[in-house]
C-alpha positions as a printed NumPy array, in Angstrom:
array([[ 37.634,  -4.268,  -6.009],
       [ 36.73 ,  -7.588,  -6.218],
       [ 33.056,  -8.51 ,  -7.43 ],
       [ 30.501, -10.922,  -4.866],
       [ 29.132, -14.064,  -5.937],
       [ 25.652, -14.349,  -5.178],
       [ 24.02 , -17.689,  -3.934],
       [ 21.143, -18.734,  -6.168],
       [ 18.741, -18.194,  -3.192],
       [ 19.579, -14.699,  -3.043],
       [ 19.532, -14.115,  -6.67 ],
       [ 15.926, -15.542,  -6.21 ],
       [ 14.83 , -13.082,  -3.36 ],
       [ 15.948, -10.101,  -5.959],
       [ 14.123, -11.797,  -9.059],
       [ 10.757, -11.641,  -6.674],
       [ 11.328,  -7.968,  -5.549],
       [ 12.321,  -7.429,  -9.382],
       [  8.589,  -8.756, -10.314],
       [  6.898,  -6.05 ,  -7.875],
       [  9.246,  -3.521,  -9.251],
       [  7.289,  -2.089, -12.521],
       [  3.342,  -3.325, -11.579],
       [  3.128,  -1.96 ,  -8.283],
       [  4.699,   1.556,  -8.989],
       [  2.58 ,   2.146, -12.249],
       [ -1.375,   2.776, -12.413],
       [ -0.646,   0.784, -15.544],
       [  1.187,  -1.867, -14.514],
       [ -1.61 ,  -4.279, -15.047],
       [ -4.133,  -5.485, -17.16 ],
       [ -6.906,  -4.456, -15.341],
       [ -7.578,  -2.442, -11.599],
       [ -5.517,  -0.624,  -9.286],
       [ -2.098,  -2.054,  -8.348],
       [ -3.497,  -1.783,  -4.63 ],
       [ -6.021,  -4.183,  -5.67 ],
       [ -3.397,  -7.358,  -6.561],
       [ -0.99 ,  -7.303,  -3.517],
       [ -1.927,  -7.929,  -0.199],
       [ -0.081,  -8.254,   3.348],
       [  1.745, -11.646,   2.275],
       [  3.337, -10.142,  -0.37 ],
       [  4.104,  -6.872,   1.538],
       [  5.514,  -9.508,   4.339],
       [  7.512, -11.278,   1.624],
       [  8.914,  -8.395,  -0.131],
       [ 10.093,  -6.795,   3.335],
       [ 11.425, -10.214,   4.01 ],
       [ 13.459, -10.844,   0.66 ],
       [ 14.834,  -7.285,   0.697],
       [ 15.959,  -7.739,   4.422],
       [ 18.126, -10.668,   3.199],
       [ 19.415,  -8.613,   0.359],
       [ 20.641,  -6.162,   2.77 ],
       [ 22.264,  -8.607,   5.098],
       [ 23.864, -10.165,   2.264],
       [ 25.195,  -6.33 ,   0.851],
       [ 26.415,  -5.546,   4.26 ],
       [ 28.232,  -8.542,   4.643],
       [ 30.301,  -8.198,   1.693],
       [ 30.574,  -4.496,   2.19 ],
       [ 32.016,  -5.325,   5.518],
       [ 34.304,  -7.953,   3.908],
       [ 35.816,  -5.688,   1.783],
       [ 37.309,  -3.063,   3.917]])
């Protein structure tokens, strides 16, 4: 099975959601505070966003290769 290049602007969509990964799961995750307390609804907004794209791009190659 043949592998999918990824265009640069979706590898950047998965390097964002990558960022929230660790900090926002962990009470640790930051320095200082509550990982409630450093993301609001434009990040929430963004991350649904990017991972929407990631999606669209998975399904499209996972349609291409049937």
């Amino acid at each position: 099975m043949a592998q999918a290049e990824a265009p640069e602007t979706i590898l950047d969509c998965a390097r964002v959601l990558d960022s929230y990964y660790i900090p926002t799961r962990y009470a640790n995750g930051h320095d200082e505070g509550a990982p409630f307390t450093h993301y609001g609804s434009l990040q929430s907004q963004q991350a649904i966003e990017y991972a929407g794209v990631l999606i669209n791009f998975a399904r499209s190659h996972m349609a291409e290769s049937r």
